[in-house]
Backbone bond lengths (Angstrom), bond angles and torsions (degrees), N, CA, C in turn:
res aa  C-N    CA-C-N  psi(-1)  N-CA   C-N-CA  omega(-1)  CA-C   N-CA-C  phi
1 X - - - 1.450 - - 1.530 108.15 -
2 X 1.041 125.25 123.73 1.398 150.18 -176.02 1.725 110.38 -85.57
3 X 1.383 134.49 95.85 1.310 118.70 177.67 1.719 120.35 -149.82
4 X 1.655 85.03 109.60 1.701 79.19 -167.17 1.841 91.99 -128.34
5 X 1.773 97.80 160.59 1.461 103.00 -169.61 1.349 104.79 -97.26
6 X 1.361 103.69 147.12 1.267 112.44 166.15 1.780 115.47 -106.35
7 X 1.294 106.49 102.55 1.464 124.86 179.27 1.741 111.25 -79.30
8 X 1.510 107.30 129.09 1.697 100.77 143.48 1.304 106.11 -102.15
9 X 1.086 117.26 176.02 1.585 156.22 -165.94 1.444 117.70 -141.13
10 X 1.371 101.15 123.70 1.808 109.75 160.06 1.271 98.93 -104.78
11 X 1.770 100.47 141.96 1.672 118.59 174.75 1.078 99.01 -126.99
12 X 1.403 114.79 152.89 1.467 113.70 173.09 1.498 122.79 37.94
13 X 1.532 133.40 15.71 1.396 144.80 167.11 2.054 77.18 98.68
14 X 0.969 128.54 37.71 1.424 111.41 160.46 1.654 111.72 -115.09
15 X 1.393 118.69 135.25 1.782 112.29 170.33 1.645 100.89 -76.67
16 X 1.515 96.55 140.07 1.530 104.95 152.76 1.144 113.83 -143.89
17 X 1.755 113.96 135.90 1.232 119.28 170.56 1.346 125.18 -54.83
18 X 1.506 110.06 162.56 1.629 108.08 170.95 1.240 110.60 -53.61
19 X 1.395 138.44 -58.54 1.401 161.12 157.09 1.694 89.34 24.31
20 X 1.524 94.15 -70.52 1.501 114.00 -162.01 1.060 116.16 -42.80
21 X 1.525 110.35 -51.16 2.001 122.70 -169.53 2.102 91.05 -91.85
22 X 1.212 113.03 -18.40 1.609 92.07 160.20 1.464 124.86 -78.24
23 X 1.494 129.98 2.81 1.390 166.99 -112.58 1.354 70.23 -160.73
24 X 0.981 149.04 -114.70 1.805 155.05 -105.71 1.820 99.44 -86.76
25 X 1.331 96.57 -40.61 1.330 108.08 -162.63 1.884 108.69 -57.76
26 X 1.794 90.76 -55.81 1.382 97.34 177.20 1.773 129.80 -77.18
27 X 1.184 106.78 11.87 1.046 118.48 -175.76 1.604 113.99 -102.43
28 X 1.251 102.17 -29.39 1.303 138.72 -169.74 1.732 103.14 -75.13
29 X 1.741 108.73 -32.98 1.346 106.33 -159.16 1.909 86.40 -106.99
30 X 1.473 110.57 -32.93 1.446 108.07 -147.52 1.965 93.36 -88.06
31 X 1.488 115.05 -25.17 1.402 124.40 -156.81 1.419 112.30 30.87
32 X 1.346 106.51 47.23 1.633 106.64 126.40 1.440 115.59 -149.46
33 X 1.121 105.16 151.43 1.912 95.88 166.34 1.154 119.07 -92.91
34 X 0.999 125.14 21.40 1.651 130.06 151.25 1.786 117.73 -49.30
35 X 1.812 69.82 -76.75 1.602 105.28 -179.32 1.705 108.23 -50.10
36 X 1.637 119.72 -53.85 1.168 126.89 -176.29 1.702 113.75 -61.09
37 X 1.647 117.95 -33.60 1.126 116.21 148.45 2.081 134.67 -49.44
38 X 1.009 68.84 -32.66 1.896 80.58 177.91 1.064 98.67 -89.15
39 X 1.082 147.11 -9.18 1.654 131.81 -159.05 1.842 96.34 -110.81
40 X 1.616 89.84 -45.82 1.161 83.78 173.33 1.597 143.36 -93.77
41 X 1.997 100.62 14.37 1.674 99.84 165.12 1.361 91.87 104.22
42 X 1.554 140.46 -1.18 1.348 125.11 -159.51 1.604 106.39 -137.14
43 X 1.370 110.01 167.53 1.226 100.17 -167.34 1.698 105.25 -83.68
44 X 1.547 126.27 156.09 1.642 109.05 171.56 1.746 118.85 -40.65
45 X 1.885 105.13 -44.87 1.421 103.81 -172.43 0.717 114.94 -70.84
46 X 1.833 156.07 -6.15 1.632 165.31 108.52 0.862 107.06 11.54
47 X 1.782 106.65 -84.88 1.322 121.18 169.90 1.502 145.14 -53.31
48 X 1.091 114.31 -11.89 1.342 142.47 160.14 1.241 114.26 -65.53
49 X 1.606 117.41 -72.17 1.326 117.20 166.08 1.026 122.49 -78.01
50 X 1.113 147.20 22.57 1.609 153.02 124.98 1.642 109.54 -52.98
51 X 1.260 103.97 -62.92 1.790 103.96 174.40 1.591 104.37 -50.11
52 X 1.443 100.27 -69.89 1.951 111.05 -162.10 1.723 95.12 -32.65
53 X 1.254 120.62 -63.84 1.751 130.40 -150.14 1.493 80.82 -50.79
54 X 1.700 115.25 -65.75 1.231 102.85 -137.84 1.832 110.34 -71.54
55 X 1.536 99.83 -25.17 1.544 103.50 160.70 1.741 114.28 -24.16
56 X 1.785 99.78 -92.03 1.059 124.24 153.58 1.374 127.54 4.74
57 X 1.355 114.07 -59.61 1.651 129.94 178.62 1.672 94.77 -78.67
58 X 1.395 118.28 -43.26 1.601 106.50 -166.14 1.494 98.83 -89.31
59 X 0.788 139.63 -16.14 1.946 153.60 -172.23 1.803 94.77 46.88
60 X 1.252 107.04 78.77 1.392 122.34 174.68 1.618 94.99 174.53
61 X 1.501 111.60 164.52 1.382 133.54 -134.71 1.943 68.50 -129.36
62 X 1.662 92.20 123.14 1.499 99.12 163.24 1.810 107.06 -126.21
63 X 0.976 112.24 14.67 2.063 122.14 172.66 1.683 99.51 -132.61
64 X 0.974 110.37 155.99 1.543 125.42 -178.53 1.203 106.76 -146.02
65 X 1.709 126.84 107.98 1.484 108.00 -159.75 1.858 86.71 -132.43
66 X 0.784 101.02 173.20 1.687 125.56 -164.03 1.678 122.23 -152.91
67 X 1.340 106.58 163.85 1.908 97.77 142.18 1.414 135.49 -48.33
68 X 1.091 108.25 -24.48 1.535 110.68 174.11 1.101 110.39 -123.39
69 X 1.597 125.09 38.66 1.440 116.73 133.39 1.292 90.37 125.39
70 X 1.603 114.94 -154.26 1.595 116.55 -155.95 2.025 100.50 -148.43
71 X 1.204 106.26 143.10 1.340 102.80 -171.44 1.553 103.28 -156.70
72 X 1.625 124.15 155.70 1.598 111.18 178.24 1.302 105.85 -59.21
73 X 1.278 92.82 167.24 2.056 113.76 157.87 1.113 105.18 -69.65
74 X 1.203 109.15 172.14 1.764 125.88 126.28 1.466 105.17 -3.91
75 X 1.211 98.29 -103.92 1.335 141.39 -166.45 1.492 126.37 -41.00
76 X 1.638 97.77 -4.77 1.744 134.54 -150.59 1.215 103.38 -108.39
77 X 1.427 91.44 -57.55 1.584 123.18 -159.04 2.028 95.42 -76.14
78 X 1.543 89.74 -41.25 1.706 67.72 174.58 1.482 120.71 -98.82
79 X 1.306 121.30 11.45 1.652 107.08 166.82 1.361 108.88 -91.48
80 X 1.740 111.73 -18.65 1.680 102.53 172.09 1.405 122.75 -75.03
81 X 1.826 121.33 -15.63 1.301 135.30 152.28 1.125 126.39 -40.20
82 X 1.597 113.75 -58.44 1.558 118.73 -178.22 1.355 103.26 -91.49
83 X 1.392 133.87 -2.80 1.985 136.41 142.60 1.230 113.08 -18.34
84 X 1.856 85.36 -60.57 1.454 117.68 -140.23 2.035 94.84 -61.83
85 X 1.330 90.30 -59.64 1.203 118.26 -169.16 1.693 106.63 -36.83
86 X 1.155 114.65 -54.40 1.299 135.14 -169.27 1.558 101.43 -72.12
């Protein structure tokens, strides 16, 4: 039997769906959001604006993307920590 939770989270008085940290997670492992889009069933521009909003709502940068691909922040890396935790 397979059973894992799917949590949202309020930050800063903001809701976020699980969506989001399933969004962070795979991006996190695949470093790209291409790939993390495909993996996860959605289109890249989904996933994109899934990150951007929630950026937006937190006014800090939780993806850091480059030529060589895309990976959390700071700032990323530790709300998917205390995710994790939970």
């Amino acid at each position: 039997m397979d059973i894992q939770p799917k949590l949202n989270l309020v930050i800063n008085g903001h809701n976020f769906s699980y969506k989001l940290f399933e969004t962070l997670r795979c991006v996190s492992k695949t470093f790209s959001q291409r790939e993390a889009a495909k993996r996860l069933g959605i289109s890249h521009a989904v996933l994109n604006r899934r990150i951007k909003d929630a950026e937006d709502r937190l006014g800090f940068l939780l993806v850091d993307s480059g030529a060589a691909g895309s990976g959390l922040s700071g700032p990323g890396l530790e709300i998917m920590a205390q995710y994790q935790k939970l």
